[in-house]
N, C-alpha and C positions, 0 to 999 in steps of 0.2 A: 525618138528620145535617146538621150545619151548612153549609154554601157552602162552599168552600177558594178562595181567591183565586187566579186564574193568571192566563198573559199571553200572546198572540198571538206565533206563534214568525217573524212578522217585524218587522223593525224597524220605529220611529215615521219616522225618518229614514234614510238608507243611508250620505249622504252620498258619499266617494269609493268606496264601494264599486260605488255603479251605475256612476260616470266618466261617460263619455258612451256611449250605447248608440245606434248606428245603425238603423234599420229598415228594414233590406230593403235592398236597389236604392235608391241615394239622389234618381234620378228615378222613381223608382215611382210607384203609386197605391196606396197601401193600402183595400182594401176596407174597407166597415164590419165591427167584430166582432159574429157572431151568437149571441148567448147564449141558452140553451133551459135550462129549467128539468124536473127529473127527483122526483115526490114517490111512494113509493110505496105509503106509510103513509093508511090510511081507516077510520072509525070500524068500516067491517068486516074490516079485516087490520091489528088493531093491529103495533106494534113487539114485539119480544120484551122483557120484563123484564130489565133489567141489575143490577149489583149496588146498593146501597144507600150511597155513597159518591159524592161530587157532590163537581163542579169550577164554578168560575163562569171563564169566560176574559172578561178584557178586551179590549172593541174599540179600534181604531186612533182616539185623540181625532181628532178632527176632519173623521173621515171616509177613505175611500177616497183613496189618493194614491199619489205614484209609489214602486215597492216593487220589491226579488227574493224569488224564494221558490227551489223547486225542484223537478223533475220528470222523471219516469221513463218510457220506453217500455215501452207494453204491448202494443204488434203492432208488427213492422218495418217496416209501411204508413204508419206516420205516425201513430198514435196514444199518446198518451202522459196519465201522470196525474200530478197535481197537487192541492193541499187546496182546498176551494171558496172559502174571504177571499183565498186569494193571487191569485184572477181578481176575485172577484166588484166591482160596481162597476168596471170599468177599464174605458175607453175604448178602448186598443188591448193586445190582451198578445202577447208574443214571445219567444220561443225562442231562446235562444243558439247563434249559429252561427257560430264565431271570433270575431270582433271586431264582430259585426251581430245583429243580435235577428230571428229569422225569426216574420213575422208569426203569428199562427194565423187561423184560418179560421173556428173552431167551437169554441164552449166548451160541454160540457154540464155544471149543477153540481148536486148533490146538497141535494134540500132534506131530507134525513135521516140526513146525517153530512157533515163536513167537507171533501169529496170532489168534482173535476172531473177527466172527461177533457178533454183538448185535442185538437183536430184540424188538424193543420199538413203542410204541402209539405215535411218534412224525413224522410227514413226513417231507420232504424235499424237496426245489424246485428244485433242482440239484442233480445229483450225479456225482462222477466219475469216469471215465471209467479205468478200469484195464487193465492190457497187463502181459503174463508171458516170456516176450520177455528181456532178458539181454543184455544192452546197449557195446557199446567197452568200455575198459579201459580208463581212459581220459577225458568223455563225462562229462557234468554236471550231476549234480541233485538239486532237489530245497525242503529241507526240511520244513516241516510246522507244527505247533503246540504252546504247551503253556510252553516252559521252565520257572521253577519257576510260574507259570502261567500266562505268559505274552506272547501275539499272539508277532509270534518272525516267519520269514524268515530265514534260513541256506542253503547257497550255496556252494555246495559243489563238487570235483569231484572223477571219480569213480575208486578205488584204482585195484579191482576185487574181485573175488568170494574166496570167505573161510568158516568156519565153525565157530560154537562156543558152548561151555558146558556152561551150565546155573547151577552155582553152585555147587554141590555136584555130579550133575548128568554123569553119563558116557555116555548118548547119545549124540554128536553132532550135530547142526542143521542147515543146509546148509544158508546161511549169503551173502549179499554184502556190502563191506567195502568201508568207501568212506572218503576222508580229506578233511576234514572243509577249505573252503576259504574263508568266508566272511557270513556275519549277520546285519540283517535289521529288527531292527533299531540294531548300533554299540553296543557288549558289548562282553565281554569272561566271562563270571561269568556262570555255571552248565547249560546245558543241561536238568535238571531233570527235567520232566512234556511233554518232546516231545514225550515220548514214544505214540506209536499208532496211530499218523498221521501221513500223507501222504508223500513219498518220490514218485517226479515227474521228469519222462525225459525228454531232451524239445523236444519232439513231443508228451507232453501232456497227455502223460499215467500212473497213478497210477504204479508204480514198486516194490513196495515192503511196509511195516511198518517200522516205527522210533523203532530200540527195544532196542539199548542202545548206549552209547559213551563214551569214555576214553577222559576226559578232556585234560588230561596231553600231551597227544601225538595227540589232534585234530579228532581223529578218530570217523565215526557215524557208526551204524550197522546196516543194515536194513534186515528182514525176504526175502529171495528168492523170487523173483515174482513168478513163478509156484507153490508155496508151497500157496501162499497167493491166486492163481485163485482155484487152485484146495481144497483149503475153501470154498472157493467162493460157487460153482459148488456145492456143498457138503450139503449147506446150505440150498438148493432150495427155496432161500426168494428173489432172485438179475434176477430179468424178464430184466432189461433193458439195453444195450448196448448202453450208450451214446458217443457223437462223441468226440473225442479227437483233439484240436486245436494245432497243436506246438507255443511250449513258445521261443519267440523275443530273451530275453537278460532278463536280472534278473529284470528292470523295469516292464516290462512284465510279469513275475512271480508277484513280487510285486502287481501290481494291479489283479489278480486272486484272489490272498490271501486274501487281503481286502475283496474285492466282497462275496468269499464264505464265512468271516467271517459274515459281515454281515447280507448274506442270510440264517445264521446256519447249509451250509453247513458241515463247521468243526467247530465242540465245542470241550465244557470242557468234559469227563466224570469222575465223583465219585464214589469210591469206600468206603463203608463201612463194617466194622466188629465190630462182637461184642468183645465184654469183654467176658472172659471165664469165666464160670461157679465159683462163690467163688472169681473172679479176682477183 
């Protein structure tokens, strides 16, 4: 089947939406960020076969630049996930913490679906719970995050399993597709900034990462849940199996959302790079 064009669910620009983000202690030292790379795919454990239905996502022209995306705790210890472009190439990434970006320490990203954990100095009272378990075609999902930066609800249901090339690249990365039905609070204007949070079944399990969407035709893409557990696993930072409650009806999502925003379960995170050399 043909390519379907789509687009990177962060923005090219932020503009005021980043404002000015602090990092850290403003006499600190920011350590270097250490990026580790996680592939678990070999000509002798291929991937699984996904459906037949291909996405091409667009990369960010010009390269890796200052960006928000969005990110969820998955141990109260300080680990938390995020989509693998919203780190990848950045020079320093940070964690929203009031008015200051908490640095991370440790990014691990997924060279087999769209997926990093982070590892930062910030706990969390909650985390939650993952499943690599693919819902029927049909069912909801309940997207969460900060398009444009603004804590935004996407209810959505689930189209099935496909693939997608990330730019230039000729590997394809096993994907569930899913059509936009609805947004709380109302609005159709860019998806950009959901990338990295949480896509939820309603029996309350984590299923996948936000990794990008085609405005024009409605469509969200989220990274495989087994791609995103076996992260997970890989990571050895995620001790805890918390209980997963099914979600009522989208009010019921709704107030989760709140809650965990509140609690910092899901934040903002930032991404920083430098200016090249002579730039």
């Amino acid at each position: 089947m043909a390519g379907k064009q789509g687009c990177g669910c962060l923005p090219f620009a932020l503009g005021a939406v980043l404002l000015i983000v602090a990092w850290g202690a403003q006499q600190a030292v920011i350590p270097p960020l250490q990026v580790e790379q996680f592939d678990p795919r070999s000509p002798r454990r291929p991937m699984p076969q996904w459906g037949d239905e291909q996405f091409v996502i667009e990369d960010r022209p010009g390269g890796p630049a200052d960006s928000m995306g969005t990110a969820f705790a998955v141990d109260r210890d300080g680990a938390w996930l995020t989509a693998e472009h919203v780190t990848h190439g950045c020079t320093r990434v940070g964690l929203e913490d009031g008015r200051f970006a908490r640095p991370v320490a440790r990014v691990l990203e997924s060279r087999e679906g769209d997926a990093a954990v982070v590892q930062a100095n910030l706990t969390s009272p909650d985390a939650l719970p993952l499943s690599d378990h693919v819902p029927q075609p049909g069912t909801p999902g309940y997207h969460m995050g900060f398009p444009a930066g603004e804590p935004t609800l996407v209810v959505s249901e689930l189209i099935g399993s496909a693939s997608a090339r990330r730019g230039l690249s000729e590997t394809a990365q096993p994907i569930l597709a899913w059509a936009e039905r609805t947004r709380l609070p109302a609005g159709d204007g860019t998806l950009s900034g959901i990338s990295g949070g949480p896509v939820l079944s309603e029996d309350g399990h984590v299923i996948g990462v936000n990794s990008a969407a085609t405005d024009r035709r409605g469509r969200i893409l989220t990274t495989a849940p087994d791609a995103v557990v076996r992260l997970a696993v890989a990571s050895r930072l995620i001790d805890e199996r918390p209980v997963a409650y099914p979600i009522e009806n989208v009010a019921d999502a709704s107030r989760r959302f709140v809650a965990w925003l509140d609690q910092g379960v899901i934040r903002r995170i930032f991404c920083n790079v430098d200016a090249p050399a002579g730039g």
